[in-house]
C-alpha positions in Angstrom: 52.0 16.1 6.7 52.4 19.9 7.0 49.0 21.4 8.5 48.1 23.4 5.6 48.4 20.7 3.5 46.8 18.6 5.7 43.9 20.8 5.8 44.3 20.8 1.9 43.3 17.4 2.2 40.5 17.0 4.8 38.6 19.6 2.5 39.6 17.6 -0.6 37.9 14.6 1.1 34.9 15.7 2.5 34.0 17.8 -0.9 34.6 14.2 -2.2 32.0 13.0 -0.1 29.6 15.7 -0.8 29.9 14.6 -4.2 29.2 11.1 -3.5 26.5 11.6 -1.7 25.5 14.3 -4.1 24.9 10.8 -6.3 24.4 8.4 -3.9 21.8 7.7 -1.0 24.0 8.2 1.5 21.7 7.4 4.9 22.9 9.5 7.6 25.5 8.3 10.3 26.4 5.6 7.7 23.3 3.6 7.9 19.8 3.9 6.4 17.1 5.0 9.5 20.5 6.0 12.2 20.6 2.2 12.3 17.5 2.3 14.8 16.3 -0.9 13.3 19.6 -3.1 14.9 18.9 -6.4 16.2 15.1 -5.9 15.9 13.3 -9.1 14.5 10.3 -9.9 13.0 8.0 -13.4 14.9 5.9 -15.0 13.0 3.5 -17.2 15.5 0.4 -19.1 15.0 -1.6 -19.7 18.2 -3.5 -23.2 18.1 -5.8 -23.2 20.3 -8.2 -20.9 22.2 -6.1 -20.9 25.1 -2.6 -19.8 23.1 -4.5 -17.6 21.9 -5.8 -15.6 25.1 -2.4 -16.3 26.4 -0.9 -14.0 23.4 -3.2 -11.7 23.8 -2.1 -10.7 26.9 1.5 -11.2 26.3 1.6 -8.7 23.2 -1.3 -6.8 24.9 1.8 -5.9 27.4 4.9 -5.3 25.2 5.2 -3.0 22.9 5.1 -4.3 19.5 4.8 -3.3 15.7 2.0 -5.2 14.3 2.5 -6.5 10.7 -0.2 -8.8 10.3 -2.7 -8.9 11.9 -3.1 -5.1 12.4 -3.5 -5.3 16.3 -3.9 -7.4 19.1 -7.6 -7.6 18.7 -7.7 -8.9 15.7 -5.8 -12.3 16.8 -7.5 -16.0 16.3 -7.0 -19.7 16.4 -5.2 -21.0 13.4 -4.0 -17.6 11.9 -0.6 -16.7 11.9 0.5 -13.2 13.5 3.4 -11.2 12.4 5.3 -9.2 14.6 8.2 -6.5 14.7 9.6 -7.1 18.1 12.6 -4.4 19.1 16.0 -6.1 19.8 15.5 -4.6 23.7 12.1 -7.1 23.8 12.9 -10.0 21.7 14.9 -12.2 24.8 12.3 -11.5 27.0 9.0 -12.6 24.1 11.1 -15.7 23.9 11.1 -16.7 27.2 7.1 -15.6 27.7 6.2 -17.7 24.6 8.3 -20.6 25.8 6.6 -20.5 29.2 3.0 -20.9 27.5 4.3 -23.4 25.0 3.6 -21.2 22.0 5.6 -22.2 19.2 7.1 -19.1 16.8 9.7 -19.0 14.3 12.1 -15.9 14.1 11.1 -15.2 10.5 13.9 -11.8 10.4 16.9 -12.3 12.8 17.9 -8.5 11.7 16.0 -6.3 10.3 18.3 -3.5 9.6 20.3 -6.3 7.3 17.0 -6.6 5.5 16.3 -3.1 4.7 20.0 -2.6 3.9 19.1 -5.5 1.0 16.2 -3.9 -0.3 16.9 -0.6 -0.6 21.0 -0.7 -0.7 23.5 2.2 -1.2 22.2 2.6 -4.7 23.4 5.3 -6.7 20.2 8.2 -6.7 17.7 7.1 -9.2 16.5 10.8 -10.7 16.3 10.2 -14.7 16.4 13.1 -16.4 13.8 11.3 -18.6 11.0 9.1 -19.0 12.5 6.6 -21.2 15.4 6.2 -18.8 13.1 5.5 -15.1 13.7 2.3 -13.8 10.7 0.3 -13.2 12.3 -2.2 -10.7 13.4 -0.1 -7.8 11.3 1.7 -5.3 11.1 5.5 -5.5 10.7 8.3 -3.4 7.5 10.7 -3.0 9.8 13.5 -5.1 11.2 11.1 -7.9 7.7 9.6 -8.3 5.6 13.1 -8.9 9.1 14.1 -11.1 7.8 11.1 -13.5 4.4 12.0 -13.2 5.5 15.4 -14.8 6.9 13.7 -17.2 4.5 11.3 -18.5 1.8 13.8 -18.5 4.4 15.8 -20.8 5.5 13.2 -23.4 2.1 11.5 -23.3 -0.3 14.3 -24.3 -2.2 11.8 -26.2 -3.6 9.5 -23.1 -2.3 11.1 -20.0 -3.5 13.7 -18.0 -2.2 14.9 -14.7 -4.0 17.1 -11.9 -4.7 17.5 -8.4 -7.2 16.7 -5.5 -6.4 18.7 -2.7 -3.5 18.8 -0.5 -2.0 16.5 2.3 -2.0 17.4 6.0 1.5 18.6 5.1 0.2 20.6 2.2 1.8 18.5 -0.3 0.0 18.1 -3.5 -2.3 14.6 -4.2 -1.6 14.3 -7.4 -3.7 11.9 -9.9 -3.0 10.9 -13.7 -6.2 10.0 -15.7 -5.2 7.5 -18.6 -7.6 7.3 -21.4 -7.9 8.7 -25.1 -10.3 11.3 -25.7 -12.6 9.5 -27.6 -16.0 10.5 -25.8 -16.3 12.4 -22.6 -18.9 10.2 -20.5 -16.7 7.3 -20.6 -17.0 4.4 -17.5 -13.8 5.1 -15.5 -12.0 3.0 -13.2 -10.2 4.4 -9.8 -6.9 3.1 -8.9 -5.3 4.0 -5.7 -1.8 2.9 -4.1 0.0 3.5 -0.9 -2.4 4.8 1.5 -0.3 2.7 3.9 3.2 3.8 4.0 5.3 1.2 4.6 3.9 -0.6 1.7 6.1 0.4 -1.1 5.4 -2.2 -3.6 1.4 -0.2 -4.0 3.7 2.8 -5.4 5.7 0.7 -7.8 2.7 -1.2 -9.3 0.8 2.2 -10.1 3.9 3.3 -12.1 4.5 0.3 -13.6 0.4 0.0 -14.8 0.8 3.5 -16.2 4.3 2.5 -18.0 2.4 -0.6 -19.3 -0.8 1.0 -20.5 0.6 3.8 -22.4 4.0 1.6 -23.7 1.4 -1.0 -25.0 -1.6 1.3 -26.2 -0.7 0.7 -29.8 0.1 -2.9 -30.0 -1.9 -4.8 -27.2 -5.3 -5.3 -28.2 -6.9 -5.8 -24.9 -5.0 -2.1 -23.8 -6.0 -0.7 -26.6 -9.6 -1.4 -26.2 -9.8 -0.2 -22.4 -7.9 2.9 -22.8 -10.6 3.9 -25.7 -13.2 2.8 -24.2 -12.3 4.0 -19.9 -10.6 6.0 -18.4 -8.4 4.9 -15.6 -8.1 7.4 -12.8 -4.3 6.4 -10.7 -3.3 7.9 -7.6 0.3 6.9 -6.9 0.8 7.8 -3.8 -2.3 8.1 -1.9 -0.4 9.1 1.7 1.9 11.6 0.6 3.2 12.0 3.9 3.7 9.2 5.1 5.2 7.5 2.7 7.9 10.5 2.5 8.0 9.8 6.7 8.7 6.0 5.4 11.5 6.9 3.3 13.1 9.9 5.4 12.8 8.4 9.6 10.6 5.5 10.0 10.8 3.0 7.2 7.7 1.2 9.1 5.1 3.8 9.4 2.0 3.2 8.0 -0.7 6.1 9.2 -0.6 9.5 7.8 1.0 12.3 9.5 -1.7 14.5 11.0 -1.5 15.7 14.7 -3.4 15.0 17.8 -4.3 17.7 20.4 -4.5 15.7 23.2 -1.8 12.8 22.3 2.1 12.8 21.3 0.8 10.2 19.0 0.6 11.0 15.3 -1.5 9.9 12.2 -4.4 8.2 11.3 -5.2 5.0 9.6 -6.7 5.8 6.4 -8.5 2.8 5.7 -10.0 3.0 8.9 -11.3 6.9 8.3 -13.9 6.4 5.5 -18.0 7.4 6.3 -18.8 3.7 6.5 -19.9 1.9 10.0 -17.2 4.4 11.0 -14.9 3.3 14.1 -16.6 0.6 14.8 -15.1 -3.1 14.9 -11.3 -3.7 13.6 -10.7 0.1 14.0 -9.5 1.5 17.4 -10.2 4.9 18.9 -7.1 5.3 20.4 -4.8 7.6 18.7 -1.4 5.6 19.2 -2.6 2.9 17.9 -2.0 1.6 14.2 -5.4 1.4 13.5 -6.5 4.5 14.6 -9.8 5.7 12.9 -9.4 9.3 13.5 -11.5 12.0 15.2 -14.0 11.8 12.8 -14.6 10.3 9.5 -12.6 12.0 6.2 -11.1 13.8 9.1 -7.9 13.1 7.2 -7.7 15.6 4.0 -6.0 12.9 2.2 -9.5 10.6 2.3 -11.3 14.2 2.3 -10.0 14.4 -1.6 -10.4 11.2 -2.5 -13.9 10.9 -1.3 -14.8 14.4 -2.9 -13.7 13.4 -6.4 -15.2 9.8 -6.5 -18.5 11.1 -4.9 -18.2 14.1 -8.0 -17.7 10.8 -10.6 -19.6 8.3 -9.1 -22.0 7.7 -11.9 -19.1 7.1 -14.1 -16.4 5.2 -11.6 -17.3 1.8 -12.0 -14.4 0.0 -10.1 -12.8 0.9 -7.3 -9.1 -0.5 -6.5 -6.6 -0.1 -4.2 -3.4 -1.9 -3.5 -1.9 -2.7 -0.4 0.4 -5.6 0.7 0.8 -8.1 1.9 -1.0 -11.0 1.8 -1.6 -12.6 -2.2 -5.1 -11.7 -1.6 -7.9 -10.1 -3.4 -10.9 -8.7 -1.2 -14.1 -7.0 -1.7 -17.2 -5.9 0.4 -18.1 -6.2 3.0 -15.0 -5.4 5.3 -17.3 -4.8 8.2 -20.0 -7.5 8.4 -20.5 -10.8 7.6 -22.6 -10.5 4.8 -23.2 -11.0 1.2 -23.5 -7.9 -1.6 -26.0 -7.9 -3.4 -24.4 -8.3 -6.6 -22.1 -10.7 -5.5 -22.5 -13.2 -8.4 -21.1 -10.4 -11.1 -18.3 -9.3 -8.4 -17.2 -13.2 -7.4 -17.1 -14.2 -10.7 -14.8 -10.4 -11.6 -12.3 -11.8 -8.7 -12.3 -15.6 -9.8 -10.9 -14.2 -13.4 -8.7 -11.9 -11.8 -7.2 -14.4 -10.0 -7.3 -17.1 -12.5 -5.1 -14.3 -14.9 -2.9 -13.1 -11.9 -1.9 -17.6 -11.6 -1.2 -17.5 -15.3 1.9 -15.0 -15.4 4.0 -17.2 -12.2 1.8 -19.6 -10.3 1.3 -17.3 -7.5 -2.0 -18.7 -5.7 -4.2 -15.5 -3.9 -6.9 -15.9 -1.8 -10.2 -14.2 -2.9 -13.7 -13.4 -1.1 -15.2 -11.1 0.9 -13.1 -9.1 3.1 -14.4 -9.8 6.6 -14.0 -13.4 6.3 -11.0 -14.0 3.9 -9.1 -11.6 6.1 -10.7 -9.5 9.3 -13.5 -7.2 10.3 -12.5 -4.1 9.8 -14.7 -0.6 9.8 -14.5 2.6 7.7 -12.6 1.3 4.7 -12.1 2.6 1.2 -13.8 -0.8 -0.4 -16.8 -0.6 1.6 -17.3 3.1 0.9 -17.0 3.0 -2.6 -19.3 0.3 -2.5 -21.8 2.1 -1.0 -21.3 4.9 -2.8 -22.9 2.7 -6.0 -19.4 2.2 -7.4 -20.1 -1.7 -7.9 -16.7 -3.2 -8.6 -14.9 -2.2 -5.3 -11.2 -4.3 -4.5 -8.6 -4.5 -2.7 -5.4 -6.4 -3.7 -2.9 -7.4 -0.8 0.0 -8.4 -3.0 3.0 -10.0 -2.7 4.4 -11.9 -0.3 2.6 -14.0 2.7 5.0 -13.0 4.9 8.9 -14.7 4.6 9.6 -11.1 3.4 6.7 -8.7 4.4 6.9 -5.1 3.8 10.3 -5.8 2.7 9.7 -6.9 -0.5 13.4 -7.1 -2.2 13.3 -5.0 -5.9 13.8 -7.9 -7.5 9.9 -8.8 -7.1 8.5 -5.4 -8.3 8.7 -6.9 -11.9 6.9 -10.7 -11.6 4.8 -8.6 -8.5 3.5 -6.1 -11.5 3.3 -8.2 -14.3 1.0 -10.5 -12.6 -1.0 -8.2 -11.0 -1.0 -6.1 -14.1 -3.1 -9.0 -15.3 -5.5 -9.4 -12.7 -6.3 -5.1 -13.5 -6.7 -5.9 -17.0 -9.0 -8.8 -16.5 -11.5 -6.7 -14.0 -10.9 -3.9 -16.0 -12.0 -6.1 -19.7 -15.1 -7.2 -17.3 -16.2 -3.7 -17.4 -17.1 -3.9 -21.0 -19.0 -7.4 -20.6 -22.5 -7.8 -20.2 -22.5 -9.1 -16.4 -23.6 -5.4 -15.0 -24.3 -4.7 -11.4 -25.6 -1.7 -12.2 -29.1 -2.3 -13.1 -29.3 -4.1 -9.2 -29.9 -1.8 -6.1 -27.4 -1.3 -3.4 -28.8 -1.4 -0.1 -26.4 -1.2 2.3 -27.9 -1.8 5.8 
């Protein structure tokens, strides 16, 4: 081949690629992350006794490893199984230090590049250029997401309402969509919330797909007919803006915000673990490199900062509080950071029980409900407790799908039965609203 013609063809092919990948998520290096995720695995282990579980403790308190459930080292105990992302550098040696304390484990991901290549794929780019067109049942990124928001505020004039909070540490906008006709303007509202922990992509996908369902259905369900003229449903998609960009762009495990530390390399905070309740105390740590990390003071983070502000500006008409992690198939309310009973407890169990009981109904997915700090761990300065204390009665967190076989890597063929059935559970607390069981005639101390 003559060189110009040669070089004819080089630039033929690599405008060819620029077009591909003009249309396709083309990761870069050929893989999605650089391939940094090669070889890592994730161990599931469930210490027995009080013995395996000390010996853990000091095993994982030496390696470096990504907690995925529990959230850190701390927070292991006897009988409760603890999830781990062990690099591929520190797997051979975990092995031989769990065999050597006769700890059993089972290898739940042998590869976990492999598994994020399944659930996220070379698909072609998913930008609609309209509404009608979004597909439900694939994860999005930050950009596509707010480009739909856009969109449903424009062709839903009627029952959607976009705005913003504030701004990110990166000075991206938090945007929120308030769903609701205009029927009466003191209207209860409920407070919906997804993705404050980045890594958990299926919170992002169920707040789109509530808003799709809500104003889809307005005319011809009943039961979303009657909440949407009688609340107002405040829905934050994407709660950590930042990080969940961070999640999609270098670090598909990340789960803090992005905010910087003056003393520490380390960055981000946990923003669960950042609200003005029993701040930094147990299940939060004070360390800045750490997952958990309760920052340098409480709302320190201006993501919390502008959530706080606007539910503390609505609080006497916010009368549920929900936001959706994963994972788990759990549904949690206060008190995240005592053992102790609400006071209204009766009126919130009974909330939960129907929730769950409605969530069962769509697949035969069992969760877990109860108060936070005993159906899952201690932990200080979360959203659920503030709310709470802030008088918004009906405070909840959901941990959705799965219980672990595929963790944060939910595969996009779950979004859908994921959504539906916790699309129930909303609608039942939601429908509880307008019953007569209401907290709000009971005091809230909060000691």
């Amino acid at each position: 081949m003559a060189l110009g013609h040669r070089r004819a063809f080089l630039a033929s092919v690599l405008l060819a690629c620029v077009i591909i990948c003009s249309h396709v998520s083309c990761p870069v290096g050929g893989y999605l992350y650089n391939n940094r995720y090669a070889g890592d695995q994730v161990f599931r282990i469930t210490p027995r006794d009080y013995e395996e579980v000390r010996a853990l403790k000091k095993i994982l308190g030496q390696m470096k490893v990504d907690f995925w459930q529990p959230n850190s080292v701390s927070l292991i105990h006897q009988n409760a199984t603890v999830d781990i992302h062990v690099k591929r550098n520190n797997t051979q040696g975990l092995r031989v230090l769990l065999k050597r304390e006769r700890i059993d484990y089972r290898v739940f991901i042998s590869n976990l590049q492999k598994e994020i290549e399944k659930q996220t794929g070379y698909r072609s780019s998913r930008k609609r250029r309209s509404e009608s067109q979004y597909d439900y049942e694939v994860y999005h990124s930050l950009e596509e997401i707010q480009t739909w928001m856009f969109e449903m505020n424009r062709t839903h004039p009627e029952l959607v309402t976009m705005f913003s909070i504030g701004k990110s540490y990166e000075r991206k906008p938090l945007y929120v969509l308030q769903l609701g006709k205009r029927s009466r303007p003191q209207k209860k509202a409920v407070w919906i919330d997804c993705g404050a922990h980045a890594r958990e992509w299926i919170g992002p996908a169920f707040c789109q797909w509530f808003v799709k369902e809500a104003v889809s259905s307005y005319q011809f369900d009943s039961v979303m007919t009657r909440l949407l003229n009688q609340l107002n449903f405040y829905i934050m998609p994407v709660f950590n803006v930042d990080g969940y960009r961070f999640s999609w762009t270098t670090d598909r495990f990340w789960r803090k915000t992005r905010s910087k530390n003056r003393k520490f390399h380390c960055r981000g905070v946990d923003a669960n673990r950042n609200w003005k309740v029993k701040w930094c105390d147990e299940g939060a740590s004070s360390h800045p490199c750490d997952d958990t990390y309760c920052g340098p003071f409480p709302e320190s983070e201006p993501e919390v900062k502008a959530v706080a502000k606007f539910l503390r500006k609505h609080k006497k008409r916010v009368k549920a509080y929900l936001s959706i992690h994963a994972y788990a198939q759990m549904l949690l309310y206060p008190y995240s950071y005592k053992y102790a009973t609400i006071p209204n407890f009766n009126c919130v169990e009974s909330a939960a029980q129907n929730a769950v009981t409605a969530l069962y109904s769509a697949y035969g997915v069992r969760y877990r409900y109860g108060p936070a700090s005993t159906t899952l761990y201690v932990s200080s300065g979360s959203s659920i407790d503030w709310a709470y204390r802030n008088g918004i009665p009906y405070a909840f967190a959901f941990e959705l799908r799965d219980t672990g076989y595929f963790g944060f890597l939910l595969p996009e063929s779950q979004i859908n039965p994921t959504c539906t059935e916790t699309m129930r559970a909303v609608k039942a607390i939601a429908s509880g609203l307008l019953k007569k069981c209401d907290p709000d005639r009971e005091r809230f101390p909060y000691i």
